[in-house]
C-alpha positions in Angstrom: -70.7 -45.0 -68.4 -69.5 -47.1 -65.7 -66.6 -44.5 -64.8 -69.2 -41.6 -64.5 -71.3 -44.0 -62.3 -68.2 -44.8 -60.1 -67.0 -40.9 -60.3 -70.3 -39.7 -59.1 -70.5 -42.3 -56.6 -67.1 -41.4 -55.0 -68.0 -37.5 -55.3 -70.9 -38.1 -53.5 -69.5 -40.1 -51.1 -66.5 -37.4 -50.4 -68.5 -34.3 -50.0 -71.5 -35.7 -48.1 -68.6 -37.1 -45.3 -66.0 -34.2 -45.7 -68.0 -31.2 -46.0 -70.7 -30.9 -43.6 -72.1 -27.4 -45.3 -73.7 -27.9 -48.5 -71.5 -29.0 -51.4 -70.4 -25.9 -54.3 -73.4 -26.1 -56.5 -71.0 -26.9 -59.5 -70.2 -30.5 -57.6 -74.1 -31.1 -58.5 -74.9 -30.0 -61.2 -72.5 -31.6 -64.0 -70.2 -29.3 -64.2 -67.4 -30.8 -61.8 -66.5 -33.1 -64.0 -64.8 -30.3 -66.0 -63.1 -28.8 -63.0 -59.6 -29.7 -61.8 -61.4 -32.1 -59.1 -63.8 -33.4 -61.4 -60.3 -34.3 -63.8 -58.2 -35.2 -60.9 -61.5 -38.2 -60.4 -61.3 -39.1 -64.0 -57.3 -39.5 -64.1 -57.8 -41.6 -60.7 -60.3 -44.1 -62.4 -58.8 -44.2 -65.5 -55.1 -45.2 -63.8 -56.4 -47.5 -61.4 -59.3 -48.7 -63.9 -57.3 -52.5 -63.5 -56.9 -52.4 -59.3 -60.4 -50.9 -58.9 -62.3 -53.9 -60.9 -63.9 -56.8 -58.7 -63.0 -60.2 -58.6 -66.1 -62.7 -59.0 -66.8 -62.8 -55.3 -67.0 -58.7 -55.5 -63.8 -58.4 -53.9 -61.5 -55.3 -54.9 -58.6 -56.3 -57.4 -56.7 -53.7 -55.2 -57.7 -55.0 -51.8 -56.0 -58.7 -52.6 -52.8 -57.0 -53.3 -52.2 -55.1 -50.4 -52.8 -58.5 -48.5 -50.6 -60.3 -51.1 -48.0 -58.0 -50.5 -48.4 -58.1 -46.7 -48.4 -54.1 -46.4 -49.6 -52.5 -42.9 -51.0 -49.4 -42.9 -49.8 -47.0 -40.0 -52.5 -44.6 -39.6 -51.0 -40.9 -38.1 -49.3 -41.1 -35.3 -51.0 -43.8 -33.2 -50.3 -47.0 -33.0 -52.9 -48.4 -34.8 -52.2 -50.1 -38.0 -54.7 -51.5 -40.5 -54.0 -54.4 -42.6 -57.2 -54.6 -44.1 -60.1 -52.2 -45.7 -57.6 -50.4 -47.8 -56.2 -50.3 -51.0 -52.5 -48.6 -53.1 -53.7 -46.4 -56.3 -51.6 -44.9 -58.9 -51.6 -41.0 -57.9 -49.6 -40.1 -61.4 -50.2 -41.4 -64.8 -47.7 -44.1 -66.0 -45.2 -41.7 -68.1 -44.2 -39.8 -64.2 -44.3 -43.1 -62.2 -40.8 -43.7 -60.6 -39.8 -47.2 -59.7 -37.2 -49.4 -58.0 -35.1 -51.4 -60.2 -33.6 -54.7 -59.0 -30.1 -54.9 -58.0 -28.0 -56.5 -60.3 -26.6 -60.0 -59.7 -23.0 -60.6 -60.4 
């Protein structure tokens, strides 16, 4: 249940700020959830369901490891850069994740 709040919540959130005609009536009325969107939301909660829970000051699991890590974010082509307000999410599930592996040492 808390998914499907979070889901809606993030829904609403998109198509009130991205769209500023009215949202496709589908988006409303329950039915997004089984479109390729509504899926796409789903597979985002459900592989970031670890880096989107809250520490007990309410502070994004994801947001203390982007400053852990020290990462800048370099928005377009200005100068600005964020480190702060942001957070990395898994985009694929686990099984098409590719990652680094360490160098050996001789």
């Amino acid at each position: 249940m808390r998914t499907i709040r979070a889901i809606d919540r993030w829904m609403r959130i998109r198509f009130s700020h991205a769209n500023s005609h009215k949202p496709k009536p589908m988006l409303w009325n329950g039915q997004w959830a089984t479109s390729n969107e509504g899926k796409f939301a789903h597979n985002l909660m459900q592989w970031n369901q670890d880096l989107l829970s809250r520490d007990q000051n309410g502070q994004l699991t994801c947001a203390k490891d982007v400053k852990r890590l020290g990462v800048i974010l370099k928005i377009g082509a200005s100068s600005r850069k964020a480190s702060s307000g942001f957070c990395t999410l898994w985009t694929s599930p686990s099984n098409q994740r590719q990652f680094v592996s360490k160098p050996r040492l001789p």
